[in-house]
Legacy VTK file of the C-alpha trace (Angstrom):
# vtk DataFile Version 3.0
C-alpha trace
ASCII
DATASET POLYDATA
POINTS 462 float
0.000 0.000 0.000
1.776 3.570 -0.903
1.030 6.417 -2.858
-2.004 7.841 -1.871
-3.172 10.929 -2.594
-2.285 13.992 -0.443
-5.121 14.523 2.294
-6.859 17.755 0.826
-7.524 15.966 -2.456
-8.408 12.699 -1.009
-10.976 15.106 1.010
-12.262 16.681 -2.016
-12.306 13.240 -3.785
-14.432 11.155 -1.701
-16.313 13.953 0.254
-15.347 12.801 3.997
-17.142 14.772 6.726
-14.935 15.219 9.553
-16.469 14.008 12.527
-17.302 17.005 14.087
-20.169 17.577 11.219
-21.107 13.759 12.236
-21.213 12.745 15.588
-22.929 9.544 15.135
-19.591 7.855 13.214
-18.175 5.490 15.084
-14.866 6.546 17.092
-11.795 4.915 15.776
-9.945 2.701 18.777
-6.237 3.387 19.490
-5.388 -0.026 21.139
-7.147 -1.838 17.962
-4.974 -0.431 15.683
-1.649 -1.056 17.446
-2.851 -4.746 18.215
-5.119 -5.590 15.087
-4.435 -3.246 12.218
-0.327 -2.505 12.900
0.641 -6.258 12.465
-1.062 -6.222 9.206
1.338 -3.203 8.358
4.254 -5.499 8.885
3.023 -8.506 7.057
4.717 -10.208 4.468
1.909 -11.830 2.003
3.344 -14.058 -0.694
4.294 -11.746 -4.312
4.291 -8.473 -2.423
6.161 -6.328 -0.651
5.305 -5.609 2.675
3.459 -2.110 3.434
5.851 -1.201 5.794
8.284 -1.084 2.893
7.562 1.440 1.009
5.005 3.481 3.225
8.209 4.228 5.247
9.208 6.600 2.361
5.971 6.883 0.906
2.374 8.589 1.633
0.611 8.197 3.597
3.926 7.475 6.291
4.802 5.161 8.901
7.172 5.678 11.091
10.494 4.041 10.461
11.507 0.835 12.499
14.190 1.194 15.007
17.338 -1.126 14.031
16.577 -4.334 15.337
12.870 -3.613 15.838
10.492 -6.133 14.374
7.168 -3.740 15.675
6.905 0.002 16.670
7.249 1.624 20.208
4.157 3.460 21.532
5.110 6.734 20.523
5.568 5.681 16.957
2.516 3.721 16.970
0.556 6.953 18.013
2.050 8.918 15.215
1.193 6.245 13.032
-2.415 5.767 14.283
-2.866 9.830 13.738
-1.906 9.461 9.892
-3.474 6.433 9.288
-7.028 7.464 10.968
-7.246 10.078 8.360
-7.720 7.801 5.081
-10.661 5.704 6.715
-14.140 7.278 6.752
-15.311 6.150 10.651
-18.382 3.274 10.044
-18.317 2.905 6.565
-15.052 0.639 5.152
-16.224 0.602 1.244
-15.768 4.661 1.739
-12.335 4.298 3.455
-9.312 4.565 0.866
-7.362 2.354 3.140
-9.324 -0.756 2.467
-10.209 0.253 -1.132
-6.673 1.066 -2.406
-5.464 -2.668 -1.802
-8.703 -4.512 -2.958
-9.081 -6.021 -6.055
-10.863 -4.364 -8.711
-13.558 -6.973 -8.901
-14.103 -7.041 -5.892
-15.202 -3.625 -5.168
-11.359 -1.912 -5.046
-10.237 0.997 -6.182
-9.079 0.914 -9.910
-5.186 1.360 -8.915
-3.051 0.836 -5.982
1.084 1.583 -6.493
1.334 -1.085 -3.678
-0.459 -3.294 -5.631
-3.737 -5.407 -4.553
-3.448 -7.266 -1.317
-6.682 -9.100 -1.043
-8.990 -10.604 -3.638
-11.848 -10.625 -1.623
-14.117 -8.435 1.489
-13.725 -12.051 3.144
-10.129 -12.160 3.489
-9.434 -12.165 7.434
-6.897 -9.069 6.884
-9.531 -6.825 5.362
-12.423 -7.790 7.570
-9.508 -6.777 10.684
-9.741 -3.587 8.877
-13.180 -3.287 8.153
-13.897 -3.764 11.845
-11.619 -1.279 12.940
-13.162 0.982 10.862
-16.788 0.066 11.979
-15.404 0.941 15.765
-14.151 -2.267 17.266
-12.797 -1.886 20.227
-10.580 -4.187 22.132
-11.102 -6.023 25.570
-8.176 -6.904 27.484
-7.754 -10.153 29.977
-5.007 -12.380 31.699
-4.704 -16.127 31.718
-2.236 -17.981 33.573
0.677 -19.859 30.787
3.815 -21.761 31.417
6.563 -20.473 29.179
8.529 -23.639 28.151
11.632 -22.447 26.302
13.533 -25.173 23.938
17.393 -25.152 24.117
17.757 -26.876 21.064
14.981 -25.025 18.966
13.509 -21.624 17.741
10.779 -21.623 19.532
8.889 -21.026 23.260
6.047 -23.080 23.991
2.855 -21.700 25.907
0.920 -23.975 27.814
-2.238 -23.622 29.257
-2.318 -25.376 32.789
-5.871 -25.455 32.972
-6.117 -27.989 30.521
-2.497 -28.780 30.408
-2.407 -28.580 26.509
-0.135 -26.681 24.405
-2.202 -23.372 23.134
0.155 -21.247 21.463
4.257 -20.797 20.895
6.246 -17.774 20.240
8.282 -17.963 17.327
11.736 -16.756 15.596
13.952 -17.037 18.636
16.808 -19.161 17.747
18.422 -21.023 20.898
16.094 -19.150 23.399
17.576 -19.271 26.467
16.004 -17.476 29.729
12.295 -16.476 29.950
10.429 -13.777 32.048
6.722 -12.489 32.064
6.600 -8.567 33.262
4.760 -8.293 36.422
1.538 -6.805 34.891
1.796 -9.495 32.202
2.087 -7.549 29.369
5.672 -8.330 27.996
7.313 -11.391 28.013
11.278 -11.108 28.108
13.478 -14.045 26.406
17.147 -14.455 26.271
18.508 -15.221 22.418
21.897 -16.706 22.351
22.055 -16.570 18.383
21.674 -13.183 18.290
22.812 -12.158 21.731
20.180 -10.448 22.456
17.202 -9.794 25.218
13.926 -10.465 22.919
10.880 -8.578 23.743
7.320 -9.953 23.382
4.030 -8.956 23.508
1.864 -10.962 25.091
-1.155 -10.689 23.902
0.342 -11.250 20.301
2.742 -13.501 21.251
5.176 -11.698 18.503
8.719 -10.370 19.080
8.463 -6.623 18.438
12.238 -5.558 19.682
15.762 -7.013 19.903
17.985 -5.310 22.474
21.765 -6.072 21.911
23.348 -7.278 24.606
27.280 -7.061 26.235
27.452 -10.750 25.170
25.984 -13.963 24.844
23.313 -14.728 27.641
21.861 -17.034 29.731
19.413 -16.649 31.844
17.211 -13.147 33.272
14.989 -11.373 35.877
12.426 -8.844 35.980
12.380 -6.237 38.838
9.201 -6.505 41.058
8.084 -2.881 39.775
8.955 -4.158 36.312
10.978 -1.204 35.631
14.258 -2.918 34.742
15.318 -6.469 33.338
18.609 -7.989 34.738
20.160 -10.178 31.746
23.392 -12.886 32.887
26.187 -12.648 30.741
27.525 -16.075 29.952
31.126 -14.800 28.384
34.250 -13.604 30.123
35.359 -11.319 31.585
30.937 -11.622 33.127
29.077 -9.146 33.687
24.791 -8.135 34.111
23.247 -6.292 31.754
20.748 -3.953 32.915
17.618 -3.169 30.778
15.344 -0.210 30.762
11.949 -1.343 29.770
10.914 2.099 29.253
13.574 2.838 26.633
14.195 -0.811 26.030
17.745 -0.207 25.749
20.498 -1.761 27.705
21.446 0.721 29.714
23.970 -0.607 32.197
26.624 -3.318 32.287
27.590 -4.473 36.130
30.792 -5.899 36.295
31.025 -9.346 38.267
33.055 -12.167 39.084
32.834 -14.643 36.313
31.150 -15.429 33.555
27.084 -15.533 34.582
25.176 -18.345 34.554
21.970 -17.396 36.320
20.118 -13.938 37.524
17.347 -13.661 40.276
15.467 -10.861 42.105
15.267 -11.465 45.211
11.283 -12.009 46.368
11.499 -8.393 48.289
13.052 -6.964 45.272
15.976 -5.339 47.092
18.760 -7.717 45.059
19.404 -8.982 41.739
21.517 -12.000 42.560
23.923 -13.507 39.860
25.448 -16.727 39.981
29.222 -18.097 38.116
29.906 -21.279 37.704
33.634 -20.401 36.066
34.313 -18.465 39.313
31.915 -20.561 41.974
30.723 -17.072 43.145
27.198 -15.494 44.016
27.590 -11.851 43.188
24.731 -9.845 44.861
23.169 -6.344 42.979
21.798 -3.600 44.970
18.795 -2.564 42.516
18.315 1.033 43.827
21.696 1.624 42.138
23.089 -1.087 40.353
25.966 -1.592 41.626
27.534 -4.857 43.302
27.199 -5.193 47.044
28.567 -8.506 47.906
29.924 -11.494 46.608
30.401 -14.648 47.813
32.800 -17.725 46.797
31.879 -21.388 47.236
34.141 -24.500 46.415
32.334 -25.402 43.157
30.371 -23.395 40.588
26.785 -21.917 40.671
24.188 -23.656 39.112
20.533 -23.023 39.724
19.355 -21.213 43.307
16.018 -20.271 44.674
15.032 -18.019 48.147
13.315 -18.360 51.461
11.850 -15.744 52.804
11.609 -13.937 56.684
8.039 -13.226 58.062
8.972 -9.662 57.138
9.420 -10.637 53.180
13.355 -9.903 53.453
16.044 -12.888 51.982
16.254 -15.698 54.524
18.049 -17.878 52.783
19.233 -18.453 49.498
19.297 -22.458 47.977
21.543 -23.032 45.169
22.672 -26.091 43.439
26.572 -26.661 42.422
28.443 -28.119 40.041
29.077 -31.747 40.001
26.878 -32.062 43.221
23.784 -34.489 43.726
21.854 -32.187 45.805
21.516 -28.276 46.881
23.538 -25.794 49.360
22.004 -23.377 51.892
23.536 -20.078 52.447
22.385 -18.163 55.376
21.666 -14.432 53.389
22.287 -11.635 56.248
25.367 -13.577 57.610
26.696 -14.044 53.837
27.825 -17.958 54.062
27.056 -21.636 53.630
25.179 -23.234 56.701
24.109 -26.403 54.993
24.722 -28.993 52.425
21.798 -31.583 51.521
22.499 -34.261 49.283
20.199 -35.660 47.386
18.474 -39.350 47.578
20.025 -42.223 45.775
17.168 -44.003 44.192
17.098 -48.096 44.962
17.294 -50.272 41.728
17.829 -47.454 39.369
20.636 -46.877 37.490
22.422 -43.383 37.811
21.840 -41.836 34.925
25.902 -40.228 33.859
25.570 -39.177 30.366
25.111 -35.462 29.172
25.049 -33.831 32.829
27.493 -30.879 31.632
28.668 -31.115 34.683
25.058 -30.462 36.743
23.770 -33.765 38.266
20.839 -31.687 39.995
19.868 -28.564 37.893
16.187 -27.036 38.846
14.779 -25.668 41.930
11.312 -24.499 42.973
9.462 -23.073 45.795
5.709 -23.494 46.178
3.754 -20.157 46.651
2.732 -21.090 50.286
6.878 -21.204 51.129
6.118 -24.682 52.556
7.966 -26.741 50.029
11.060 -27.276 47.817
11.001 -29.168 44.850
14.686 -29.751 43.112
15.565 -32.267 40.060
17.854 -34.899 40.026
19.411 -36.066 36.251
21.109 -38.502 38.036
17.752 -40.600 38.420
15.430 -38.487 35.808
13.044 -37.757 39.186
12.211 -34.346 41.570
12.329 -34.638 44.774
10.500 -32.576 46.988
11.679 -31.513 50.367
9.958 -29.795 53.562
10.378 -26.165 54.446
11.906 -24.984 56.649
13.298 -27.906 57.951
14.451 -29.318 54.391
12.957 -33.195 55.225
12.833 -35.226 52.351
8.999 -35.668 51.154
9.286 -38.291 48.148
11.150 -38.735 44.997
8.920 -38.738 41.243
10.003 -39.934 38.195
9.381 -37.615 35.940
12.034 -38.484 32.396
15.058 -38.085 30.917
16.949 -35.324 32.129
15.001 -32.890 34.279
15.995 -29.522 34.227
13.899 -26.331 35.011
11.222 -26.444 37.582
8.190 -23.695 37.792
4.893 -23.212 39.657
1.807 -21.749 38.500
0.223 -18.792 41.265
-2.218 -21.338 42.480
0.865 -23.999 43.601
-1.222 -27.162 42.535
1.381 -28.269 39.812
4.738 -28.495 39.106
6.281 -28.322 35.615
9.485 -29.984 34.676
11.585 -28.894 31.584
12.282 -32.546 30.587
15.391 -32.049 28.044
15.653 -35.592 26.935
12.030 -36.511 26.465
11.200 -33.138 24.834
8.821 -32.687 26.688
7.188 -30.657 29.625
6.240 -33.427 32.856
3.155 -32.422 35.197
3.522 -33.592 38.865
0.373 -32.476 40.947
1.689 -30.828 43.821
-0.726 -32.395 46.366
-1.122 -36.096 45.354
2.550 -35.934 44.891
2.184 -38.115 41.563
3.261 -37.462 37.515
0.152 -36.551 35.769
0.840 -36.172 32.413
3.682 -35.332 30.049
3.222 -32.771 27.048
5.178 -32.558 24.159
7.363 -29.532 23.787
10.129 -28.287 21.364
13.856 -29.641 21.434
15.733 -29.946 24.273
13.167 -27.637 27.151
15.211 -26.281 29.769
14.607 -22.909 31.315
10.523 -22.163 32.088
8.390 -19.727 34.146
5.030 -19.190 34.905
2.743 -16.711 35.649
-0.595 -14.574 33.987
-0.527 -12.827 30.748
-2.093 -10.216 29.706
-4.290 -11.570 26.614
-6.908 -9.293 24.846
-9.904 -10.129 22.590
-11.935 -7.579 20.443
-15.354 -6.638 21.274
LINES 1 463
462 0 1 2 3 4 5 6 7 8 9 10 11 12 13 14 15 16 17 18 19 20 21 22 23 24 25 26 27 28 29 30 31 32 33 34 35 36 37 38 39 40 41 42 43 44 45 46 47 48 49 50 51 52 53 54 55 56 57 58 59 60 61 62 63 64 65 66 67 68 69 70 71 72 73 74 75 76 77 78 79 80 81 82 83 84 85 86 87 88 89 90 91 92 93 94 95 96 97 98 99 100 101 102 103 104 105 106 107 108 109 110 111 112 113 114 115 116 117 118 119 120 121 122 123 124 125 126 127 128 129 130 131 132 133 134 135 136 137 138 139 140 141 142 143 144 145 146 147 148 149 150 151 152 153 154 155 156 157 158 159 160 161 162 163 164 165 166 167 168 169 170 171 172 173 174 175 176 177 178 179 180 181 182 183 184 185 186 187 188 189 190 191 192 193 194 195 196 197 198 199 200 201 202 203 204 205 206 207 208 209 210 211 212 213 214 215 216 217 218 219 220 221 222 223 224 225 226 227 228 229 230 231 232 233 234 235 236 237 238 239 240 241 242 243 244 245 246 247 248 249 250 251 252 253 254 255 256 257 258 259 260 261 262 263 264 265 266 267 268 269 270 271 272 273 274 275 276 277 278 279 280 281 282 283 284 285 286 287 288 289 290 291 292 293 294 295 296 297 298 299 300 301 302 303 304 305 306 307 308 309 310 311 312 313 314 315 316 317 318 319 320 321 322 323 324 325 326 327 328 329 330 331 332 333 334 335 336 337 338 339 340 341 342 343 344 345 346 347 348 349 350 351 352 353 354 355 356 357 358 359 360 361 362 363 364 365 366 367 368 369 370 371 372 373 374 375 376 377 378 379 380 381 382 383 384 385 386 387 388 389 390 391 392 393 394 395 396 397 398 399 400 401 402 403 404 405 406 407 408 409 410 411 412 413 414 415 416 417 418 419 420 421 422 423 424 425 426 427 428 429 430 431 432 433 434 435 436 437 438 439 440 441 442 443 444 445 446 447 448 449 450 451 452 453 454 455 456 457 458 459 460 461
């Protein structure tokens, strides 16, 4: 779609009343646009160049994508929405030049388009987006709870709905994805790429990425601060550092030097620390996150794999549990006093063979929490089970198989399930929480390690 006519003539043209001389038009939705109409800006149809393309030079304009960008930021898309509302006429879509241009002759479309025609028919599911935007659809906006299942070994993130425990949906184009992270009001979804060492931001109610934020180097895993003002990326590549993103500006905007190369990044649950684990250096390096800067470290005698936190009555870091390199089993370091206080090892199971292929060095590499603080779940690749354990007296509970190399562990808000990241199975296992049993196992993408859980903002149009 380009080369329209300039405003004035399409005005005199196709007689448009501005809205003020017609009150009973339809008002023309913001959040529709940038959700329904925008995307088909950026689409790629087979034989045609995109709109995006040549409306970034041409008439009427979009605004030009940022390097890296794969959607627009909300200023842009307001600009965009201005320009763009004036070549519709509000209620009546066979009047609006913006579904006319593209349409095919025959089927009721203007006689030329420079962009060429788009759609052969009213009933395409593109032009009826547009046509309803135009008739005043509005949009209605939701959450849902989803486990994010990330595949190692793939390009893709699998959503799953845990109500049904089916796959629903899975966010595409992210080669070796590594971390994952919803925003706390749900709306963005934050993924580690190692291809392209970057932070990948989604939307979540389109499930699309819509910006790429370079990174210091190749990462691994990432946190989102409790206000959801900043992400905290690990960097997995000497000398180590954390990246620091802005998701305001979405740009990196900070690189805090650490010990070693990063392997994992948590907030702590009170928000106060972003704490990074090394597993070149064996060292937890802790972040103060009202100014980003390092505030202690701490050096163990093997290196930092997973870790997970207990809380005080007052919400402040008890404890933090982390898992170590070449260790069956899970550490506890006593937070305030800044050192180890106990080492648990985990269960060997009877009549199973240890399982001593592929363990890169990690023969227990997931840890989880349950909402109610009452209960630790950790894996063991050793003997493809989890094992959950008492808190706060860390009592063993009972060991589930679950498959072939267990790795990630997350919870949904209601703590009735358990999700494991099975990497050998490819697949994602379901253990409910209170009958302490494997109910089901569901398919995933290549090699699923890291996962998360939490709601997401979804949104429907009325």
């Amino acid at each position: 779609m380009t080369a329209f006519v300039s405003r004035a003539c399409l005005l005199a043209l196709t007689a448009v009343p501005v809205l003020a001389q017609n009150p009973a038009r339809p008002a023309l939705d913001y959040t529709f646009f940038k959700e329904r109409v925008q995307p088909i800006l950026l689409e790629k149809r087979p034989g045609h160049a995109r709109c995006v393309a040549c409306h970034e030079h041409g008439s009427p304009p979009l605004q030009p994508l940022a390097a890296g960008a794969a959607n627009w930021s909300e200023e842009q898309s307001r600009k965009n929405f201005a320009i763009w509302k004036m070549f519709v006429v509000p209620g009546e879509p066979l009047k609006s030049p913006l579904l006319l241009h593209p349409l095919a002759r025959e089927a009721g479309g203007d006689r030329f388009h420079a962009g060429g025609k788009h759609w052969k028919s009213q009933s395409d599911p593109e032009w009826q987006t547009l046509a309803a935007w135009v008739r005043g659809r509005t949009m209605a906006f939701g959450g849902a709870v989803r486990v994010l299942q990330t595949n190692a070994a793939g390009d893709n993130v699998h959503v799953i709905d845990p109500a049904t425990n089916r796959v629903v949906a899975a966010i595409e184009d992210i080669e070796v994805p590594h971390g994952v992270a919803i925003a706390p009001d749900g709306a963005r979804i934050y993924i580690t790429d190692e291809a392209l060492r970057t932070l990948d931001v989604v939307d979540a109610r389109t499930l699309k990425v819509f910006q790429r934020i370079p990174l210091s180097g190749r990462p691994n895993n990432l946190d989102v601060a409790r206000d959801g003002s900043k992400v905290y990326v690990g960097i997995r590549q000497a000398p180590g550092a954390v990246d620091v993103i802005h998701t305001k500006s979405l740009t990196n905007v900070k690189s805090v030097p650490v010990k070693g190369e990063i392997h994992n990044v948590y907030v702590t649950p009170d928000g106060k620390y972003a704490v990074a684990g090394s597993i070149a250096s064996s060292t937890i390096s802790v972040i103060d996150t009202s100014t980003d800067t390092l505030a202690w470290t701490l050096t163990l005698d093997a290196g930092i794999r997973p870790m997970a936190f207990t809380r005080n009555r007052d919400g402040s870091t008890k404890d933090i549990i982390v898992q170590l390199s070449n260790f069956h089993g899970f550490a506890v370091v006593d937070f305030a006093a800044r050192k180890e206080v106990r080492r648990i090892t985990l269960p060997d199971v009877p009549g199973r063979e240890k399982e001593t292929q592929g363990l890169q060095g990690s023969p227990s590499h997931g840890l989880a929490i349950t909402p109610d603080g009452k209960m630790l779940w950790a894996t063991s690749k050793y003997y493809d089970s989890v094992a959950a354990y008492s808190l706060p007296d860390y009592q063993l509970l009972k060991v589930i198989p679950v498959g072939l190399h267990p790795e990630w562990l997350t919870i949904p808000p209601d703590g009735s399930k358990l999700y494991v990241a099975i990497a050998g199975d490819d697949a994602a296992a379901v253990v409910d929480i209170r009958k302490m049993e494997l109910v089901k196992k569901i398919p995933v993408g290549a090699v699923p390690k890291r996962n998360t859980s939490g709601m997401l903002l979804t949104a429907s149009s009325n």
